[in-house]
C-alpha positions, 0 to 999 in steps of 0.5 A: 505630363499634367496629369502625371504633375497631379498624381505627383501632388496626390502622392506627395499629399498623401504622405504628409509632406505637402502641408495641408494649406497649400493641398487643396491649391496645388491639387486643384491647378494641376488637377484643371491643367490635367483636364484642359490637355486631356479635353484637347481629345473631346469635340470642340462642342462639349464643356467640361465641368468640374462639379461637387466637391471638385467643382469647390476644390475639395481635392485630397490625396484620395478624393474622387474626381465629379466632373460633367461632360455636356454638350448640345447634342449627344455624345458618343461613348467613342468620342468621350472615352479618350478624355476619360481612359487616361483618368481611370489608367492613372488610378483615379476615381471618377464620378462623371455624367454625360448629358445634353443640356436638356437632359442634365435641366431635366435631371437637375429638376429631377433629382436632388443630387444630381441639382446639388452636385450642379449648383458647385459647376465651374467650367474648367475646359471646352466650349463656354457657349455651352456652358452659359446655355446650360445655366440659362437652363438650368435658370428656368428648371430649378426656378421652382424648386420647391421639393428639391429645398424640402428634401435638403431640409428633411435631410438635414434633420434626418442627421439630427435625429440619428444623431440626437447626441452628437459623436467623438467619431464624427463623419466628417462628411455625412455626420453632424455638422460635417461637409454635407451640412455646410452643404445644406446651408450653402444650396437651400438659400441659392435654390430658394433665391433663384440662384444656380451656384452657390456664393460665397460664404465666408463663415461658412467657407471657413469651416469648411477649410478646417473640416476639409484639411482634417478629412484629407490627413485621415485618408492620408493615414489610412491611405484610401478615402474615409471620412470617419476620426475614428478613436484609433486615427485621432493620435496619428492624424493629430500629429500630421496636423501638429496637434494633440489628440485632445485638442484635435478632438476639440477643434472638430467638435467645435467646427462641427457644432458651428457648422450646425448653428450656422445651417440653422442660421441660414436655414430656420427650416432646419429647425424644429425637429420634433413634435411639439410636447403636450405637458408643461412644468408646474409652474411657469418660469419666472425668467423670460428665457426659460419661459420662452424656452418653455413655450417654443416646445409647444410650437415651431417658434425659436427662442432667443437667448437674453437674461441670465435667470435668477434660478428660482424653483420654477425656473430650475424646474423649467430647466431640468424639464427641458432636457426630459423631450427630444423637443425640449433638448432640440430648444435648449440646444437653440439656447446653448448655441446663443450662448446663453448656457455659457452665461447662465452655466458657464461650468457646463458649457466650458465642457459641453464639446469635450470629448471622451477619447476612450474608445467606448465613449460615443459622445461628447461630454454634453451629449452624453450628459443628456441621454444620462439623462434620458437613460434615467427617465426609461428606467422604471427603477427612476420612476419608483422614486420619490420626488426628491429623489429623482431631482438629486439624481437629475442634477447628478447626471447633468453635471457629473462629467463637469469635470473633465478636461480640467486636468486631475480626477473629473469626479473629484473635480466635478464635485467641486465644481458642482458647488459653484454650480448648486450656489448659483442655482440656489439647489437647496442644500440637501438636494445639492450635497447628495448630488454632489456626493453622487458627482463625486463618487459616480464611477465608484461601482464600476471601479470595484466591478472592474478594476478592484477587487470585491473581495477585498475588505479593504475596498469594501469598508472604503466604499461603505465610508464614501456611499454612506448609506443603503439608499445613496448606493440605490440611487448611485446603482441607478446612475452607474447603470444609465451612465454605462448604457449612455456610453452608446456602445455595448457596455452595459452587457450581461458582463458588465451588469454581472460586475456592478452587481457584485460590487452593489452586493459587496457594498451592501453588505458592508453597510448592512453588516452581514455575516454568515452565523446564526440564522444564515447558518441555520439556512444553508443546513436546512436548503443543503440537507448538511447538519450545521456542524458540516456547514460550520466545517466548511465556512470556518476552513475558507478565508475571511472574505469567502465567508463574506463575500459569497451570498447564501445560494452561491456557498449552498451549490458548493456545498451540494458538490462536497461529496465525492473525489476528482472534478465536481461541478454544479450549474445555475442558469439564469436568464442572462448567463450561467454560473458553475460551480467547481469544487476540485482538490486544489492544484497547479492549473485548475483555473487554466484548465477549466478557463481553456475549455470553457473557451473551447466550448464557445464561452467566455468568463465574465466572472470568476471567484476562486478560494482554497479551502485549508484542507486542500480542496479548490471552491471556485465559481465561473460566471459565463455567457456564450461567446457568439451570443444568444442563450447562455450555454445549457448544461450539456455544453458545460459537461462537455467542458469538464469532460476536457478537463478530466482528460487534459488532467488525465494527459489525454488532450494538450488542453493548451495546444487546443486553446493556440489553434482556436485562438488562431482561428479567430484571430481576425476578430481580435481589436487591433492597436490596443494598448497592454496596460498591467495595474498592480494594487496591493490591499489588506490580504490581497494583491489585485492585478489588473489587465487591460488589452484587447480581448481575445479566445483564451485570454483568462487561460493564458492569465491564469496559466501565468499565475 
């Protein structure tokens, strides 16, 4: 009856009736209730221990029960299997060990996990005798425990090196700053003063509360143990827990990171993590805390956090140089965990630990500030940059997230805000106004790549407005490409790059004026054979934006494929993807069709370009890349696609029909719980559409069948 008292706690935890105060007390005494009736079954020589995260009350809905059956002897599978067939009959996981005393000192010294696990004992049933013997024991075993600290210790800093940018979908107990980490802190300073349990610690005790309460409302909603927040669980777990998303978000974070910054208080052997660095910056910082920050990179010293810097050259040289090593970072993170960036750059610590709730973004504000940072100095087009150059994109990185959180348009915000944050530093001000200009327009060429139309000259003529100049969109090309790699996800695919690069090129061409008369004219009559009258024919009976929106190659292969009747295609592959030309009479479907049997045929569309000439003929261009990865799909596979398409015209094939059953077939592969979100913009000559969902086969033919 105990036990079934238990299960009905489990039960009830589970389904969120039973506040998350009070489940840990109520698992754990009906827990020990159960245990103490079923340990009436064992001989009266066997203690029974509740060890791990049971033996600390670390019980929810879904967590595993450790337990230690020990005694002076050793015991028989016969006489251990009453107490233990009840647990597993009732569903319950159990982690348990078997041992005499000498075996469990032995293994104890032995092995880590198996010392870890022992440190948490508490006798919950059985004969006490044995159990105070078993700490006698273990007194002696773990008495010079030397390897066992050093392998808690290189485990702790294997987290970090993993982890170098810290996560918006934190483990909750493997990650970070979660639950094993508390545990690092609480063992390492119990082995090293002797101690065979753990005591105690009440900062540490209540982070672990928070951090144990919001792992038990995950494996409530997800109904089994799990111990990752990821993006999909944070709206559902923080409304168990009464919060919002964001908030939510913020605590963990927040826990997290304090959890990290009391390890190392606990355990200054945590820290350094990294080689020490060999160069210096050119000169010394004139404030005593960079300069320190400085020399504690080349060796195993600590800084301490004091002054706030008069933000002299060196010393802002001192601090970008600091961000550029995994050492340096690992200091500066010592410095912002003092407090320190709080009071020298409360703009940037206000925001370190926000998170990015968009599923595709892996770190917090901070961290992915950082490995911006990183991205930048493993880019050769970086390193070719002047001196000057590569400081304004530095300072743009840095602070081009400072924004977020603070409601209203981040980049806006950010740039803003970076204003405060240049007068402070003293940024000499043609540094700080192009960084700031940077700030502000950071997402501007994904936004044209991704969410509007290139082609519009509309958007072209207000990206050239708000870039300035060719050399602000090199410098911006460059951070849009490290600020999407830095997501830690593939967002910087052949896709993308295939978007932001049509959205550089139109904004190039805007600056640089660039139309298709005279010279350009004169080119594609000589690279296509055509005479120039022909070229002129075809360039003056497509839209304006054709005529300025296509490169020279691309309007060259179309008009290689004018001649002729029917469907005609042309193919360019490159190293990372291939793009087709199409030039068809223009009817109902067309782009349906070819987009259907490109998905048949195992590629997907990344990008897609489609114009009407005035005499009725369709000039589209396909940008694809193969849907299983690998090489892009080579010609045979794409004649192969138009084959389809000739009988899907000709009534031979239910193109659409096809495209159902595939779609079918894959549909496990399809991301559950996106949101379908349709955006409509209307420009000069045109209306962009867009659509955000998961992504699945045959998407873009189902879109363009509708249209």
């Amino acid at each position: 009856m105990t036990l079934d008292a238990h299960l009905a706690v489990r039960e009830r935890a589970g389904s969120g009736a039973l506040p998350p105060a009070s489940t840990t007390v109520e698992l754990r005494a009906t827990l020990d209730a159960a245990l103490v009736d079923l340990a009436r079954a064992l001989p009266e020589d066997v203690a029974v221990l509740a060890v791990g995260g049971t033996g600390l009350g670390r019980l929810g809905a879904h967590t595993d029960v450790d337990l230690a059956l020990v005694s002076d002897r050793r015991l028989t599978p016969d006489e251990v299997r009453p107490f233990l067939l009840p647990l597993w009959d009732a569903g319950l996981r159990v982690g348990h060990s078997v041992r005499t005393i000498a075996e469990a000192a032995t293994a104890a010294r032995r092995d880590a996990t198996i010392a870890c696990a022992l440190l948490t004992r508490r006798l919950v049933a059985g004969d006490r005798q044995v159990a105070e013997r078993l700490d006698r024991a273990l007194v002696k075993s773990l008495r010079r425990a030397t390897q066992l600290v050093g392998r808690l210790v290189e485990e702790e800093r294997n987290r970090r090196v993993a982890d170098p940018w810290g996560s918006t979908r934190p483990d909750l107990k493997d990650g970070r700053g979660g639950l094993r980490t508390i545990d690092v802190a609480r063992w390492v300073p119990a082995l090293e003063s002797g101690r065979t349990r753990v005591v105690a610690d009440p900062e540490l005790d209540a982070i672990e509360a928070e951090v144990t309460a919001v792992r038990h409302a995950v494996h409530g909603v997800v109904g089994a143990k799990r111990d990752v927040l990821d993006a999909e669980l944070l709206g559902p777990v923080a409304a168990r827990l009464g919060e919002t998303p964001r908030d939510l978000a913020r605590r963990v974070l927040g826990l997290m990171d304090a959890a990290e910054r009391l390890a190392v208080v606990r355990v200054p052997a945590i820290e350094p993590l990294w080689p020490p660095v060999d160069d210096r910056p050119a000169q010394v910082p004139t404030s005593p805390v960079l300069a320190d920050a400085v020399a504690a990179t080349r060796s195993t010293g600590r800084v301490i956090a004091g002054d706030r810097p008069t933000w002299t050259r060196s010393d802002r040289d001192g601090f970008r140089w600091l961000l550029r090593s995994p050492r340096g970072r690992e200091v500066f993170e010592s410095l912002r965990r003092q407090g320190w960036v709080d009071r020298a750059v409360p703009e940037l610590g206000a925001v370190w630990l926000e998170p990015h709730l968009v599923p595709f973004h892996a770190h917090p504000v901070g961290g992915h500030s950082l490995r911006v940072l990183a991205e930048l100095h493993d880019d050769p087009a970086f390193g070719a940059l002047e001196t000057e150059d590569r400081e304004v994109l530095e300072w743009a990185a840095l602070f081009h997230d400072v924004g977020k959180g603070l409601g209203g348009d981040h980049s806006e915000v950010g740039a803003r805000r970076f204003e405060a944050v240049a007068a402070r530093l003293r940024i000499p001000a043609a540094i700080a106004t192009r960084s700031r200009r940077l700030i502000r327009h950071h997402l501007l060429l994904a936004d044209i790549g991704t969410r509007l139309d290139p082609d519009d000259q509309a958007v072209r003529r207000m990206a050239a407005r708000a870039v300035g100049d060719l050399d602000t969109l090199h410098l911006l090309a460059i951070l849009t490409a490290a600020d999407s790699r830095a997501t830690g996800t593939d967002t910087w695919g052949a896709w993308r790059r295939s978007l932001i690069a049509g959205a550089i090129r139109a904004v190039e061409e805007e600056l640089r004026g660039v139309n298709l008369s005279g010279p350009v004219v004169a080119h594609l009559a000589r690279v296509t054979g055509r005479s120039e009258a022909e070229v002129v024919a075809h360039l003056a009976g497509m839209p304006d934006a054709y005529r300025t929106n296509n490169d020279p190659a691309r309007i060259a292969r179309h008009l290689e494929i004018l001649d002729g009747e029917g469907l005609r295609w042309a193919v360019e592959a490159t190293a990372g993807h291939t793009e087709i030309a199409v030039v068809a009479p223009s009817r109902p479907g067309l782009v349906a069709d070819v987009a259907g049997a490109l998905a048949l045929h195992r590629c997907s569309v990344v990008d897609a370009r489609c114009w009407d000439r005035n005499d009725g003929l369709a000039v589209d261009t396909f940008v694809v890349i193969d849907a299983l990865g690998g090489s892009p799909p080579d010609a045979a596979r794409i004649d192969a696609v138009f084959t389809d398409v000739t009988r899907a015209w000709d009534g031979a094939i239910d193109l659409a029909g096809l495209v159902a059953v595939k779609a079918h077939d894959y549909r496990a592969r399809v991301a559950s719980g996106v949101e379908v979100r349709v955006a409509v913009t209307r420009g000069e000559g045109s209306t962009s559409v867009l659509v955000e969902c998961a992504d699945r086969v045959g998407l873009l033919h189902e879109l363009a069948a509708t249209i």
